[in-house]
SELUMKE-368966 format. One record per residue: x, y, z of N, C-alpha, C in turn. Coordinates in steps of 0.02 Angstrom, whole numbers, padded with zeros to 5 digits, always signed. Atoms other than C-alpha are relative to their C-alpha. Layout:
<lumvexs>
XYZXYZXYZ
...
</lumvexs>
This chain:
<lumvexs>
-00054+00049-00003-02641-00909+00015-00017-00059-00046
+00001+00074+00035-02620-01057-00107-00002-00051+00052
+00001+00053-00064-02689-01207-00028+00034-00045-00001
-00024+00040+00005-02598-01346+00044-00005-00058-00039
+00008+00012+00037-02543-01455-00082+00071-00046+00014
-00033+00040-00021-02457-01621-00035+00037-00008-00065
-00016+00036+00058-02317-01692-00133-00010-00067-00016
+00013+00076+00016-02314-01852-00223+00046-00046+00036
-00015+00071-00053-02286-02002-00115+00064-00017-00029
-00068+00031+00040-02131-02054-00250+00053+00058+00020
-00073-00051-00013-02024-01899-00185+00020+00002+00053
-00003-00018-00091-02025-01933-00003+00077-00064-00004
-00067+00044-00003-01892-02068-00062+00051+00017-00039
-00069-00042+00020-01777-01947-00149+00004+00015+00031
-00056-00042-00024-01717-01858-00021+00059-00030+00020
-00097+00032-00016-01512-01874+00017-00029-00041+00050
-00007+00029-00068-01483-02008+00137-00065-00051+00027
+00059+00019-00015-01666-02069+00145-00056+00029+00034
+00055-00053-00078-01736-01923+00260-00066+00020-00055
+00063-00015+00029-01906-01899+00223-00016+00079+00003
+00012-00067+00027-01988-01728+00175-00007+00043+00072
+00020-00041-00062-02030-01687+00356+00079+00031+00020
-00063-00055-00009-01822-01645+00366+00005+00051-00037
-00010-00051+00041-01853-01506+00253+00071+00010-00026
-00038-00022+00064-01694-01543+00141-00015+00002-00071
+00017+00003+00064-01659-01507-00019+00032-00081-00032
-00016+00059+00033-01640-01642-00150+00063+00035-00033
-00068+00013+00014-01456-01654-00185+00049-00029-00075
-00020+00025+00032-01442-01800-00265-00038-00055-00020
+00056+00038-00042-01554-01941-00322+00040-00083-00034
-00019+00059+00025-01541-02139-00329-00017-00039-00049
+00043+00018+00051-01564-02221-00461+00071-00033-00064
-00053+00052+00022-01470-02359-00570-00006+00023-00081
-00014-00026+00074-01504-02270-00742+00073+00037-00002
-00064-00055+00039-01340-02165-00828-00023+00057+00004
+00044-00053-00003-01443-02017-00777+00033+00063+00030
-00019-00059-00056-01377-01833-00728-00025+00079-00047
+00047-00040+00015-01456-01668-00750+00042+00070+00000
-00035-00052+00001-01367-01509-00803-00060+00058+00029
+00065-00051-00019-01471-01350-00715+00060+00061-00016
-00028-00057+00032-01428-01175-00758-00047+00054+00040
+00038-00049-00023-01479-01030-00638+00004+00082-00025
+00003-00094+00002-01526-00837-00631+00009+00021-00075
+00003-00013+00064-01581-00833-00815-00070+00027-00002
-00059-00008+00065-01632-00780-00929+00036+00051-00010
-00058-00041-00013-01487-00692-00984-00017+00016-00098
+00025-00017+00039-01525-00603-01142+00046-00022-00062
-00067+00006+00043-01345-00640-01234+00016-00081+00004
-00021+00075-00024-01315-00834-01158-00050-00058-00028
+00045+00042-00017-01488-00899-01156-00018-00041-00072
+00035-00007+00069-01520-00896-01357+00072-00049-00017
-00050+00042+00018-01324-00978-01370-00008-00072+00044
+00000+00054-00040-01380-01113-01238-00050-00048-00048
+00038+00019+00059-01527-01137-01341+00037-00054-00065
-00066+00039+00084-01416-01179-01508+00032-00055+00013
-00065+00066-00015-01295-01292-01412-00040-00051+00024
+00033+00048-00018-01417-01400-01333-00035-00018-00054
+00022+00025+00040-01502-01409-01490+00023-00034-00041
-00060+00019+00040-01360-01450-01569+00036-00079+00027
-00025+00059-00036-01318-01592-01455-00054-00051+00016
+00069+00050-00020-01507-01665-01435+00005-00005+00078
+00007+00003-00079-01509-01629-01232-00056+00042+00011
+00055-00044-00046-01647-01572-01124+00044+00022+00072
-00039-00014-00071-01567-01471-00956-00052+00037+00034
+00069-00042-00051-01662-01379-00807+00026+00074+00001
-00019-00100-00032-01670-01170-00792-00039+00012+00043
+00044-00017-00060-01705-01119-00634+00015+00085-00015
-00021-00078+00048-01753-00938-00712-00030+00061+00082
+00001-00034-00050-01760-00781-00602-00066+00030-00003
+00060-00024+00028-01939-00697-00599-00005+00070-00030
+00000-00065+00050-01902-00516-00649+00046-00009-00065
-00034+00007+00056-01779-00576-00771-00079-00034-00056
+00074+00019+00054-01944-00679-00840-00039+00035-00017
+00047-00092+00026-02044-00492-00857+00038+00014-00050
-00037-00037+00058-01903-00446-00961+00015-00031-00050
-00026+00032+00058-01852-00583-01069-00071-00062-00013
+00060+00065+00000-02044-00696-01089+00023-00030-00038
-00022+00057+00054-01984-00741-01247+00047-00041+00002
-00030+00073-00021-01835-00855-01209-00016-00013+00054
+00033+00055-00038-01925-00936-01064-00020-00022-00053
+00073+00054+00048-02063-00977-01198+00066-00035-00051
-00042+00035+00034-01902-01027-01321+00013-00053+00043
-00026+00031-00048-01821-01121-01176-00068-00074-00017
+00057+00055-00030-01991-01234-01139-00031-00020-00070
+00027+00042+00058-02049-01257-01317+00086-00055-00028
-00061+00044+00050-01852-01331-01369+00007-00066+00062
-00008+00060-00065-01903-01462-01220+00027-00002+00059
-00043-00030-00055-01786-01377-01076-00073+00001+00055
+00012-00030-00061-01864-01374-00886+00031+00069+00036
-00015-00071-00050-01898-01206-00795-00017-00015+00036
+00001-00001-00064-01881-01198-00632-00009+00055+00052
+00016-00069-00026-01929-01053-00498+00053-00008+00044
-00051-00023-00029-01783-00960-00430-00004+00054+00034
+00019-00078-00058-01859-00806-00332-00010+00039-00076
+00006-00042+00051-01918-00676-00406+00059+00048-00004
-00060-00049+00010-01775-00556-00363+00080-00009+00032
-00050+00038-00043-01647-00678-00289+00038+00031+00065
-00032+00000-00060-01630-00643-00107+00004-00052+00048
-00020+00033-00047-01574-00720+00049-00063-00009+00025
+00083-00025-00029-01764-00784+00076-00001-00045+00073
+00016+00038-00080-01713-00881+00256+00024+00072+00030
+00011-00081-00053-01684-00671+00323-00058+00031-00007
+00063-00054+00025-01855-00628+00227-00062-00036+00057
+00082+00018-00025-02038-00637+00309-00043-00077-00037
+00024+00050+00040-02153-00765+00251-00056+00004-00030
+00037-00051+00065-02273-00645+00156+00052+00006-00050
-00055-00013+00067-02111-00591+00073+00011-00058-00044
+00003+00060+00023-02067-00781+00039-00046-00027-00061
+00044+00004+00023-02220-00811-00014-00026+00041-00084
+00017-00062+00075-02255-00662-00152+00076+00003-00036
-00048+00021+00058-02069-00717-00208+00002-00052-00040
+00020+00053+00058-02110-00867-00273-00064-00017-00029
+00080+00003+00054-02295-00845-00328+00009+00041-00031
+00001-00063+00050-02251-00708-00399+00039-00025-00097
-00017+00052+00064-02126-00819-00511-00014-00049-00037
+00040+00030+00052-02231-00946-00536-00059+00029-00049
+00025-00031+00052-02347-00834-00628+00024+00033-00053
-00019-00040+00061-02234-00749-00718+00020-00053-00067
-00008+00047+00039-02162-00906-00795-00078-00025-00024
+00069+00026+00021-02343-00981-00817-00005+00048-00056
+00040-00050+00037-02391-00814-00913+00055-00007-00067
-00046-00008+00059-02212-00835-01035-00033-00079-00045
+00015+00041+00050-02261-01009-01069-00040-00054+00005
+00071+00032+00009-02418-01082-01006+00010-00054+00039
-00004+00069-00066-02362-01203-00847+00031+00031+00029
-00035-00035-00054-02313-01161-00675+00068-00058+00007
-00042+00047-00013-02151-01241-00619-00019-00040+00052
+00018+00068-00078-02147-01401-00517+00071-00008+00042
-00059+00011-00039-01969-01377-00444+00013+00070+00001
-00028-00049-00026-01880-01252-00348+00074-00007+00026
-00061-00008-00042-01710-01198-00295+00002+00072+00022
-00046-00044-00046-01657-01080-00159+00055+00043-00035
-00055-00041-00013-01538-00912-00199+00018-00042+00056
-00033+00033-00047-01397-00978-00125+00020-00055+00028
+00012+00047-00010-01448-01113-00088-00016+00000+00086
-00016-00003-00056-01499-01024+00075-00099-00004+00029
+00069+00023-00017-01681-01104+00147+00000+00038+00082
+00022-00015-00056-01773-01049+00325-00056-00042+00012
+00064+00030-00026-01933-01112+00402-00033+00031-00039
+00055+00001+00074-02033-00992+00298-00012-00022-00050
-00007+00025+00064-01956-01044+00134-00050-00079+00002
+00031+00094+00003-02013-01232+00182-00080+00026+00013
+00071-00021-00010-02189-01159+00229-00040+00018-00060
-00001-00032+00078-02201-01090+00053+00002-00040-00017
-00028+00049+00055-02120-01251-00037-00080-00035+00003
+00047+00053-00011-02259-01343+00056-00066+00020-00011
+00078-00012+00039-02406-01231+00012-00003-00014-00085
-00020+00008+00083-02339-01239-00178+00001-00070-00030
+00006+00055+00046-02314-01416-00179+00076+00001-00021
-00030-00006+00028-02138-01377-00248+00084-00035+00035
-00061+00024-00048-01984-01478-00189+00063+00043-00029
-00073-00051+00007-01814-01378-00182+00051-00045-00026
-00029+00029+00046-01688-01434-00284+00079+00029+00013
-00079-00016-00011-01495-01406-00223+00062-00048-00056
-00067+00001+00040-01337-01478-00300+00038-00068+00048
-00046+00043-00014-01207-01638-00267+00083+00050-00043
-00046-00039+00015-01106-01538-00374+00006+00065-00026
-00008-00122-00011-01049-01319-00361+00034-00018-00021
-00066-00006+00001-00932-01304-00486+00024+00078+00022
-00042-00052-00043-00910-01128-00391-00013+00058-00087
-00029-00034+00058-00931-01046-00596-00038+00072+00027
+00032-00082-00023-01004-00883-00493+00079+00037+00013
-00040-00036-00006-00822-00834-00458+00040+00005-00050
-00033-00048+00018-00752-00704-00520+00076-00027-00053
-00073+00034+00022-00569-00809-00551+00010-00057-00022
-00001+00072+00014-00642-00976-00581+00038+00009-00086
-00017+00006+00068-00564-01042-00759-00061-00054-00038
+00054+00048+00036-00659-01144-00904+00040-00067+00024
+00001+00081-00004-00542-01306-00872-00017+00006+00070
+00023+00013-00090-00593-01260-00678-00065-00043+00005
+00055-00014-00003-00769-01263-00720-00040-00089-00042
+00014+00058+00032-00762-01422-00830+00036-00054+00033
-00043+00042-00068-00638-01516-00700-00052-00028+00036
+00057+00038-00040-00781-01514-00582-00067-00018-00036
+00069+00063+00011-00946-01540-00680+00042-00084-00044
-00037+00083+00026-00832-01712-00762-00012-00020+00074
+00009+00017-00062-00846-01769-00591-00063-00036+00012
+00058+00023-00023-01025-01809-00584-00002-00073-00042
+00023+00075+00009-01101-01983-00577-00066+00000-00008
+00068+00002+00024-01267-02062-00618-00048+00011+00063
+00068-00014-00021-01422-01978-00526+00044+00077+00055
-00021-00083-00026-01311-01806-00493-00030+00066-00024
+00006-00052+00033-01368-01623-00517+00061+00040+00022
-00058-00061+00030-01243-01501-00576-00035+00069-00014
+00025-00084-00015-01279-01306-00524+00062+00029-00055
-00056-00043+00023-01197-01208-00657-00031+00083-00005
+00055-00053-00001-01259-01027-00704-00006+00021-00056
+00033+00011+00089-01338-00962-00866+00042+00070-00015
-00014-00040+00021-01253-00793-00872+00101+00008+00009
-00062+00019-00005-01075-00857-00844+00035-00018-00095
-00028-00012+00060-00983-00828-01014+00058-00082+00001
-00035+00048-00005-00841-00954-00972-00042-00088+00014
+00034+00061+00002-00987-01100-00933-00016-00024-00071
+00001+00001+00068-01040-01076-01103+00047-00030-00022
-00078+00044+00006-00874-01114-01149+00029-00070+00009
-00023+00050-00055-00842-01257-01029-00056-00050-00037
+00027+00082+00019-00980-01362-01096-00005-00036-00042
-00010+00071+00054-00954-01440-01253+00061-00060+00021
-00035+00061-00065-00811-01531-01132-00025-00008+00021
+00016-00001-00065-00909-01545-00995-00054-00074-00051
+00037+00025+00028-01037-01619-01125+00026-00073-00014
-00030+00073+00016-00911-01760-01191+00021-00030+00049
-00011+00047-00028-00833-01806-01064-00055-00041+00035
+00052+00051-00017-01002-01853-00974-00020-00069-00034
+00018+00062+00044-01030-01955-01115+00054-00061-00010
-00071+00042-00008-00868-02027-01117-00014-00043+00050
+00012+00010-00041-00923-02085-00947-00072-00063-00006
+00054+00067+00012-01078-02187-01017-00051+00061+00027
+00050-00045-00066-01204-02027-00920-00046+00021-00070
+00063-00047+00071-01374-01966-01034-00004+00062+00059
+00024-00073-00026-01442-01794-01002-00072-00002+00004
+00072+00020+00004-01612-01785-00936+00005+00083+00084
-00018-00041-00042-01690-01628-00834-00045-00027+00069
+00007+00048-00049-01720-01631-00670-00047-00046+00017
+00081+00047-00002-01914-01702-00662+00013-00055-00026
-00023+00078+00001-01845-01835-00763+00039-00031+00038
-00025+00033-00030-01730-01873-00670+00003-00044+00084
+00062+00025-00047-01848-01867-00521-00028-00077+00009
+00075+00049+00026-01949-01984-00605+00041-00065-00005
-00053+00041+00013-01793-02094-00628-00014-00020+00058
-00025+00038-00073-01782-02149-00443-00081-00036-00004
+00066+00034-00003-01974-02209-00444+00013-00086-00026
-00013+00071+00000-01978-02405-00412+00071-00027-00008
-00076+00021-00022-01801-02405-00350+00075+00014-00059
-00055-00002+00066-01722-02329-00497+00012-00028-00078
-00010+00031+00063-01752-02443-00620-00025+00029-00065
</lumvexs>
């Protein structure tokens, strides 16, 4: 077992609402008086998306968070290692994205060590954040977060781009929406997100909002935001 491995004292005052780490939520949303919001991008990499996400963020000077899947990281090392050298945060997303509040807590366990090694091995650091398939946690999962060290990382704003019928102005309707110290769940193999964000991109800015991933934006709430 990886040993227990406290987090840092500055995250016990991100969580929503003020609840400290002992409520085992996820972080939502965080406070913080910068123009700050954090685009994340799950269940990558995606062999066709990941290399055009690449381009456009390069193209725009943004850093965003991938919370990448762990067998997808066996198959594609090389854009992780692209991803993390063009300045982008990875994030651990299971290794084979299941429902891990129905799994064991061996299973739990060997799903996300398993991903933090695989990422480590594409590009030479384990992740320091996590999000939940689903966004669906248990008592094991938190048993896990807390041997890892790794705080879970949920959403203020779903624009929902997993369905099937959603549209691109659907998809850019709701991430425009977000305010300063929001994360935005979109997903990396969604063709129409792609799409959706060179809007999604302006209008934030339109808005006065920088792009920063999530650790920065973490790091943003430390000494009250300023």
């Amino acid at each position: 077992m990886t040993p227990l491995r406290l987090l840092p004292f500055a995250l016990l005052a991100l969580m929503p609402f003020g609840t400290m780490l002992s409520a085992q939520a996820p972080i939502h949303t965080v406070k913080t008086r910068q123009p700050l919001v954090a685009l994340t991008f799950d269940d990558g990499p995606h062999a066709n998306n990941t290399p055009r996400l690449i381009e456009l963020f390069a193209r725009e000077k943004i850093q965003v968070t991938f919370f990448e899947i762990g067998k997808h990281v066996a198959r594609h090392p090389e854009l992780v290692r692209a991803l993390a050298e063009a300045g982008h945060e990875i994030g651990n997303h299971s290794k084979t994205h299941p429902r891990l509040g129905d799994m064991t807590l061996e299973e739990v366990r060997a799903e996300l060590i398993e991903t933090q090694a695989a990422i480590r091995e594409a590009t030479g650091h384990e992740p320091k954040i996590f999000r939940a398939p689903f966004l669906n946690h248990g008592p094991q999962v938190w048993t896990v977060l807390g041997e890892l060290g790794l705080p879970s990382i949920g959403t203020r704003l779903s624009t929902n781009d997993w369905a099937t019928d959603v549209t691109v102005e659907q998809i850019v309707e709701r991430s425009s929406r977000a305010e300063a110290g929001d994360i935005i769940l979109l997903h990396t193999w969604q063709n129409k997100t792609v799409e959706a964000l060179p809007e999604i991109i302006r209008n934030l800015r339109a808005k006065g909002l920088r792009f920063v991933t999530v650790s920065e934006l973490l790091e943003s709430a430390k000494n009250g935001g300023d």
